[in-house]
C-alpha positions in Angstrom: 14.3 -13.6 0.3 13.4 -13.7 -3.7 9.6 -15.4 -3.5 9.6 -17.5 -6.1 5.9 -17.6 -8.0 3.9 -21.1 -8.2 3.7 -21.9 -12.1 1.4 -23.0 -15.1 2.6 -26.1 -17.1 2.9 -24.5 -20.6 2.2 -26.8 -23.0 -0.8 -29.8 -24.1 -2.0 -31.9 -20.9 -1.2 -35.5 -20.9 -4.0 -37.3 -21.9 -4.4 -41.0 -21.3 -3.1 -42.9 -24.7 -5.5 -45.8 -24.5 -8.6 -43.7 -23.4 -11.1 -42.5 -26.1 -10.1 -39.3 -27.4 -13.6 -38.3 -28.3 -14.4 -35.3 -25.6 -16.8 -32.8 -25.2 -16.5 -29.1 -26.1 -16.4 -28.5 -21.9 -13.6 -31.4 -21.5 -11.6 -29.7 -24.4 -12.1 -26.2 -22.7 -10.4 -28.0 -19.3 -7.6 -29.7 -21.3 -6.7 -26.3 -23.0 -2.7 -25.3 -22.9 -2.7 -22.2 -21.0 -2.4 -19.2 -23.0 0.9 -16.9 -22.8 0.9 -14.3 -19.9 0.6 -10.7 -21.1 4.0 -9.1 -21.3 4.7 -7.6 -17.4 1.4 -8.9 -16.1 1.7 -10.6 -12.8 2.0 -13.9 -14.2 4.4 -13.0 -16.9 7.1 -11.9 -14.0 6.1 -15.3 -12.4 7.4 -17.4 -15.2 10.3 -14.3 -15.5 11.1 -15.6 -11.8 10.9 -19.0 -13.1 13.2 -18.7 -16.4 16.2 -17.5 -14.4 16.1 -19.4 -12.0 14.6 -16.5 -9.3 17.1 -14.1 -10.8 20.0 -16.7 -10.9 20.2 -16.9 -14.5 20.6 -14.9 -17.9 17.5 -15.6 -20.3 16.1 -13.6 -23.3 12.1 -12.8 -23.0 10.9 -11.9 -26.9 8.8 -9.3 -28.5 8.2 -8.5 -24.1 7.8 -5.0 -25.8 5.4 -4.0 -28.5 6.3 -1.4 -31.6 4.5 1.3 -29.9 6.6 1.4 -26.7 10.2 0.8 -28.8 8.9 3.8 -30.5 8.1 5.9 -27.5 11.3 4.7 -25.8 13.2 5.9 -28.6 12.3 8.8 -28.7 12.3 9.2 -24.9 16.1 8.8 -25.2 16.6 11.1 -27.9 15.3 13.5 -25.5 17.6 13.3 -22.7 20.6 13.0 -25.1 19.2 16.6 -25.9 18.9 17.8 -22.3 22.2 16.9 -21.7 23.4 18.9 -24.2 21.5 21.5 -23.6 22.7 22.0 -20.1 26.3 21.2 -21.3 27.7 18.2 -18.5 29.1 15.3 -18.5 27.4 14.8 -14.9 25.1 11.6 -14.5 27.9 9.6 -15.8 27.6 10.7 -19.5 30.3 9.0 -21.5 30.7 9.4 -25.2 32.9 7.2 -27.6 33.9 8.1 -30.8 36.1 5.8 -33.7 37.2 3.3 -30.1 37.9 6.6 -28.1 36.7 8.1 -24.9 36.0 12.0 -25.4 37.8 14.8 -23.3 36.6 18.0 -22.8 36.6 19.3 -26.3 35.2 16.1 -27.9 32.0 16.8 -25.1 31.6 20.1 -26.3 31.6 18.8 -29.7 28.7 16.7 -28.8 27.1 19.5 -26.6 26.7 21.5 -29.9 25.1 18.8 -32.0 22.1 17.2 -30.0 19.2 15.6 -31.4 16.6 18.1 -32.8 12.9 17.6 -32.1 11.7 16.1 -35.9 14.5 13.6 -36.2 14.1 10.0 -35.3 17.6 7.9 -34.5 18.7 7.6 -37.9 18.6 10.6 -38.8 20.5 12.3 -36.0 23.1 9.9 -36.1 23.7 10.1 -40.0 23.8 13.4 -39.7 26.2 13.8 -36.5 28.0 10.9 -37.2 27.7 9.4 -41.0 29.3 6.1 -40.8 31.6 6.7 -37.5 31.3 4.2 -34.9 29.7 6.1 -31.8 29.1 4.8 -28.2 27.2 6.7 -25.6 26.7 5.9 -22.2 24.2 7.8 -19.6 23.6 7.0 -16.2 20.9 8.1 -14.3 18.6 7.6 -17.0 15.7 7.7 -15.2 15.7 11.0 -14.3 15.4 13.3 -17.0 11.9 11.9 -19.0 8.9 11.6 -16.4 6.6 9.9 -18.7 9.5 7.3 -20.0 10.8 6.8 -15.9 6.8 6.4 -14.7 6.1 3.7 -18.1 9.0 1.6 -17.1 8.1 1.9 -13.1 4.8 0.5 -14.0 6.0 -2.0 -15.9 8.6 -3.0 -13.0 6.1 -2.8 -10.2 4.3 -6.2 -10.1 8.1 -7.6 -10.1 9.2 -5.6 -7.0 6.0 -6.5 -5.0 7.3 -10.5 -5.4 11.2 -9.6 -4.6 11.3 -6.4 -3.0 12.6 -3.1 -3.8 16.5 -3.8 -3.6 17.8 -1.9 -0.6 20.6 -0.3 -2.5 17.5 1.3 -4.9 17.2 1.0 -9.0 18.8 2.9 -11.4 19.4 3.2 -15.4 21.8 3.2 -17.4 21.3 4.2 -20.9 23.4 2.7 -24.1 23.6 4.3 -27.3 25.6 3.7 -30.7 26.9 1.5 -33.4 30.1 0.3 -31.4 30.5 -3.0 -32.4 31.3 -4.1 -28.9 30.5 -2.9 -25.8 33.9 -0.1 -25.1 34.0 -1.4 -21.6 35.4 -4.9 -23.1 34.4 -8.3 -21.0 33.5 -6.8 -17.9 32.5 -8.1 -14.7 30.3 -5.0 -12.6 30.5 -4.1 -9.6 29.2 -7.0 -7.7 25.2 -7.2 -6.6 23.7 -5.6 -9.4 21.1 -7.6 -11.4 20.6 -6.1 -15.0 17.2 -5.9 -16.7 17.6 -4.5 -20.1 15.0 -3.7 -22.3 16.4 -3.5 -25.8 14.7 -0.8 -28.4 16.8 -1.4 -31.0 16.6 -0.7 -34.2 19.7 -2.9 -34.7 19.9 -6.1 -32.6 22.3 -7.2 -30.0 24.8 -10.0 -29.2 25.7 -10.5 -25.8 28.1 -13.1 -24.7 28.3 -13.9 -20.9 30.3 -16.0 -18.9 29.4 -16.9 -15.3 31.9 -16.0 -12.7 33.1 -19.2 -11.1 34.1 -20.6 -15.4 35.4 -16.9 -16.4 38.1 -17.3 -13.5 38.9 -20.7 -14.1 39.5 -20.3 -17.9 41.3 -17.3 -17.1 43.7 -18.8 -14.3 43.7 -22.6 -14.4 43.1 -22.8 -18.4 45.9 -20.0 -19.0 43.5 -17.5 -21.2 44.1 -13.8 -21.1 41.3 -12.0 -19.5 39.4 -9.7 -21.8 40.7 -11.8 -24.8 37.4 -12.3 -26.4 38.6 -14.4 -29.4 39.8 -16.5 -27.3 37.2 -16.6 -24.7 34.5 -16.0 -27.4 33.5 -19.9 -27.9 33.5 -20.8 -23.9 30.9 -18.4 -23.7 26.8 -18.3 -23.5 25.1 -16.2 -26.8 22.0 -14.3 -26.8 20.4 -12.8 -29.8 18.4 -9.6 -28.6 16.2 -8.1 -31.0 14.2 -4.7 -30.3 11.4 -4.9 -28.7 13.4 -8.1 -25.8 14.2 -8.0 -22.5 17.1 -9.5 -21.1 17.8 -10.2 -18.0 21.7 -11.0 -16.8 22.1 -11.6 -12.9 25.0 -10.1 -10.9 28.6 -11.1 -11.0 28.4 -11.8 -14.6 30.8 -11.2 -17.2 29.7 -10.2 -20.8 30.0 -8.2 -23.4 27.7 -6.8 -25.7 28.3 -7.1 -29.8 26.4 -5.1 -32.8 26.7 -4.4 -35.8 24.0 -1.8 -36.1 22.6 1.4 -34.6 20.6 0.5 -31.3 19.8 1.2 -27.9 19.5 -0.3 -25.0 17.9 0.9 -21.3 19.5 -1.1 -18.7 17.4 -1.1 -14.8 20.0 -1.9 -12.4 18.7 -3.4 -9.3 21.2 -2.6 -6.6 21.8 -5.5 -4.3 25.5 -4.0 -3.2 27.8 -6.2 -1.0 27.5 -5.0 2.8 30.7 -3.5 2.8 29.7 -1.2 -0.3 26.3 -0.2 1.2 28.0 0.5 4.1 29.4 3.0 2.7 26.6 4.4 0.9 24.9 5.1 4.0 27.1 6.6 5.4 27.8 8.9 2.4 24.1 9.6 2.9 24.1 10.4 6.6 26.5 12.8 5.9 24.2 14.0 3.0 22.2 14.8 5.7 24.1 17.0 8.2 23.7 20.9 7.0 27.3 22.1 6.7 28.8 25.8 6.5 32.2 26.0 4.4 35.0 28.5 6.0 38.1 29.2 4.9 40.2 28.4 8.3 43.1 26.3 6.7 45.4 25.6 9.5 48.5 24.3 10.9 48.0 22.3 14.6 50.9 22.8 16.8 49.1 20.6 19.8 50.0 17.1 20.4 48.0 14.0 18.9 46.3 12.9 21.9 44.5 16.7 21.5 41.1 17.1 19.5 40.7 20.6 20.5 41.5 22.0 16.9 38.6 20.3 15.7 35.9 22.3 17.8 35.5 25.1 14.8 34.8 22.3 12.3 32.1 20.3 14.5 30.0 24.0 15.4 29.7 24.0 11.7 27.9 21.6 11.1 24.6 20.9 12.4 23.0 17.3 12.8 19.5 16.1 12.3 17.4 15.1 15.4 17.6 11.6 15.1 21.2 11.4 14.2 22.5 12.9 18.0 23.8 10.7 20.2 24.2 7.7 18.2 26.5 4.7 18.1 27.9 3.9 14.5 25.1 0.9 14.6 22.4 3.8 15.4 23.7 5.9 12.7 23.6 3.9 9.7 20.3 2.3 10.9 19.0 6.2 10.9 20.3 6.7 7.7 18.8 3.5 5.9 15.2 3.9 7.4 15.8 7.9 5.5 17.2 5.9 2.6 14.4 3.5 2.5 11.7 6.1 2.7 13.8 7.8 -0.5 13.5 5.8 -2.7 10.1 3.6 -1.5 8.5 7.3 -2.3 10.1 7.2 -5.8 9.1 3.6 -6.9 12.6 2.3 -6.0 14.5 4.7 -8.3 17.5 6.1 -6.4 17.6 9.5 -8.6 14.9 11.9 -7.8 13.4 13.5 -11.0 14.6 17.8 -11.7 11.7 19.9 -10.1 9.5 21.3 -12.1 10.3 24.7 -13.9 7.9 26.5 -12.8 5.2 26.5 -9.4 1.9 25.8 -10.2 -1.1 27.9 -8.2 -3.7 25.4 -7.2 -7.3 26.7 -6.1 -10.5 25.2 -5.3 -11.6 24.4 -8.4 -8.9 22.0 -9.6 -8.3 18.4 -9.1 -5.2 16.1 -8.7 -4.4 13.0 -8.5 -1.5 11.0 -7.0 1.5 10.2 -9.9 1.5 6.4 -9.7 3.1 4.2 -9.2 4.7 6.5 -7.1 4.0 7.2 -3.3 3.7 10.0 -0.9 5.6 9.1 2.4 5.2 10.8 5.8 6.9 9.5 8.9 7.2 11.8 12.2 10.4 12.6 13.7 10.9 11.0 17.2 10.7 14.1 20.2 10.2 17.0 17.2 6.5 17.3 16.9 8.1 17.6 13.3 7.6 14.9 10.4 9.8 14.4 7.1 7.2 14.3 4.3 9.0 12.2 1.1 8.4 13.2 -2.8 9.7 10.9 -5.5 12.9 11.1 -3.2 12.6 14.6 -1.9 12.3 15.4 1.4 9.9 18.1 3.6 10.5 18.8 6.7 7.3 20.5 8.1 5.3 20.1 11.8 3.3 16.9 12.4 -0.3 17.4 12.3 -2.7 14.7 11.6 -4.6 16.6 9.4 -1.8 16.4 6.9 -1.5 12.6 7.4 -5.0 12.3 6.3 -4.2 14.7 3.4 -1.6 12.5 1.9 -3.4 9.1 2.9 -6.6 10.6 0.4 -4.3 11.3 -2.3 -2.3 8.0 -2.0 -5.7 6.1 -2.9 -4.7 7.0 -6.7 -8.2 8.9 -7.3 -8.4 12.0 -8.5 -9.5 14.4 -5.9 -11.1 18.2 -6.0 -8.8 20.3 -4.3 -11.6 21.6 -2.3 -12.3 18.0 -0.8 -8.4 17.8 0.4 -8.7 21.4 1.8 -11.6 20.5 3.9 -9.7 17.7 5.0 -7.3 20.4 7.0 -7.6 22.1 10.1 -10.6 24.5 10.0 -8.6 27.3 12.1 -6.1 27.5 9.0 -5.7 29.5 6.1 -6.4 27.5 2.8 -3.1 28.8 1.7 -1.4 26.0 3.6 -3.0 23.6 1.9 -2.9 25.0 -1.5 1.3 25.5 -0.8 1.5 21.7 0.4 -0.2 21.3 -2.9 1.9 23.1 -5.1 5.1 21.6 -3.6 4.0 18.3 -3.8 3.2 18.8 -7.6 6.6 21.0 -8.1 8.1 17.4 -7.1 6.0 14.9 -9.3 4.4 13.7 -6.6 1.1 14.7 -8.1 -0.5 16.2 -11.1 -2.9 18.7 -12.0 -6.4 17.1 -13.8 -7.5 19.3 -17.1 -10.7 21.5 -15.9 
């Protein structure tokens, strides 16, 4: 259940008309209009709750963002459009449009070999890649390429999902880039249960129109308008003006489209609220996720009768199940599954894509000092009749034995200070070689779970 936040009258108190207005400074202190919540504080997400109607509504919050943090996010961007063409894929759901049309395999590698270059802002990549071409790119998975970008915007994110929850289904963003002067989807409708919060870094500003559900089917049924025929469905619609530097917030089942006329882009945080059939299906695609697996090449013909399973027995001995999956109805299994899930992405501030590893291992001694990566969390949680626990990382997973002394390790560094290594160490078992500790250490930091202090 969505809380929804008790709220502030904005605006002047009502004062009695017939009373003397004359008051002193103290009185005119009390009677004071409250003054505008900071942008993402705790109270600014309460009157967030309360403008759309507890996520029930689309509404436009300006200038949420300051010039610094367009700037940063701009540039944040810019820099996974370049790791994406620097490792060449169209994975993470990268979609490029050029002139109104979706590019194949040789339009990608056209874009592969002309990525943004270190000293040019957005205007100057795009006249040079593009001059005046209308360009659309779209990136999923958004958060998991810039670390310092994905942690600004978890931050910023975090005193919302303490008041409604992470969504079980996790967070995700999608990233929008171009000129396009609408959206190349067309009016759309996504895939039902996920909210959009899109913060909007321009430069250019935004139209989007939206229709809600129940009105978009009966103009396009009872009313006799073609679906997707935005002049026609253009005036029945609502309009919001999105500058740079706005957040917008559009709840699910919506149709829309977005309009522009200029350069912009736009981050879009999905908050995945899937229908139980969909997630259904998730977790089961994640239970199997789960089960270690060894391909063969046995390709066969089965000359037995339907009622026998027996030329199935090679495929089951390859693959091997986690502990708590054995012996499990279907109810056990995707209960299994979700508490994993939920640890997944709890660990990694609701973000369902963990971040890439680190390049390299860092060597941690005695003399450094860490401290946890907020607002992210370190997760342990023992595995019934293993003596083993599952130790979660921004959405990785380490399976080592259970030993309190660990637990007591990650509680210290999930207090947020920074911490000498030496003081974690002694924290361990004496019998044991620091190495353990130090290796714990270094994979926990390989995974952004934790950074390294400067000496």
């Amino acid at each position: 259940m969505v809380m929804i936040c008790n709220q502030l009258t904005h605006g002047v108190s009502t004062l009695d008309p017939l009373a003397d207005h004359t008051i002193d400074s103290a009185r005119e202190e009390a009677f004071r209009p409250p003054r505008p919540s900071a942008p993402f504080s705790e109270e600014w997400w309460c009157d967030f709750l309360a403008e759309t109607k507890n996520l029930n509504a689309p509404a436009v919050f300006a200038k949420a963002m300051g010039q610094d943090r367009v700037a940063s996010y701009q540039r944040a961007i810019l820099d996974v459009v370049a790791t994406l063409c620097e490792l060449r894929t169209a994975d993470y759901g990268f979609r490029a449009y050029l002139d109104g049309h979706l590019l194949g395999g040789d339009g990608m590698e056209w874009v592969y070999d002309r990525p943004p270059r270190a000293d040019e802002d957005l205007a100057q990549w795009t006249e040079r890649v593009f001059q005046d071409r209308k360009f659309g790119f779209i990136i999923n998975a958004g958060e998991k390429f810039n670390q310092a970008f994905s942690k600004d915007v978890a931050l910023l994110m975090t005193p919302l999902l303490k008041k409604v929850g992470i969504p079980r289904d996790g967070i995700q963003f999608t990233l929008f880039i171009g000129n396009y002067d609408k959206t190349p989807l067309g009016i759309h409708q996504d895939i039902r249960g996920e909210n959009v919060t899109h913060f909007h870094v321009g430069p250019g500003r935004k139209l989007m129109y939206v229709w809600d559900k129940d009105h978009y089917n009966k103009l396009t049924t009872q009313d006799g308008l073609r679906r997707r025929d935005f002049a026609a469905l253009r005036p029945h619609a609502q309009r919001f003006v999105i500058e740079a530097g706005d957040l917008f917030f559009m709840p699910e089942g919506t149709f829309h489209i977005g309009e522009q006329e200029e350069i912009s882009i736009g981050i879009t945080v999905w908050q995945y609220t899937h229908t139980n059939k969909r997630f259904a299906q998730v977790m089961l695609n994640h239970a199997y996720q789960q089960i270690k697996t060894v391909d063969g090449d046995a390709i066969v013909h089965d000359p037995n009768s339907p009622d026998n399973s027996d030329n199935i027995d090679d495929l089951l001995a390859t693959h091997t199940l986690p502990h708590e999956f054995r012996n499990q109805d279907f109810g056990g299994l995707l209960k299994s599954a979700y508490v994993d899930w939920r640890h997944c992405i709890f660990s990694n501030a609701g973000y369902r894509n963990p971040p890439f590893q680190r390049k390299q291992r860092t060597r941690f001694s005695r003399e450094d000092s860490v401290q946890l990566e907020m607002p992210y969390r370190i997760l342990a949680r023992m595995i019934e009749g293993t003596g083993k626990m599952i130790v979660y990382v921004r959405g990785y997973k380490l399976e080592m034995n259970g030993h309190a002394c660990l637990l007591r390790l990650i509680d210290r560094i999930n207090d947020g200070q920074i911490h000498p290594v030496a003081e974690l160490l002694d924290l361990l078992d004496k019998a044991w070689s620091e190495k353990v500790g130090t290796y714990l250490l270094s994979e926990l930091h390989l995974y952004h779970g934790i950074c390294r202090m400067p000496l």
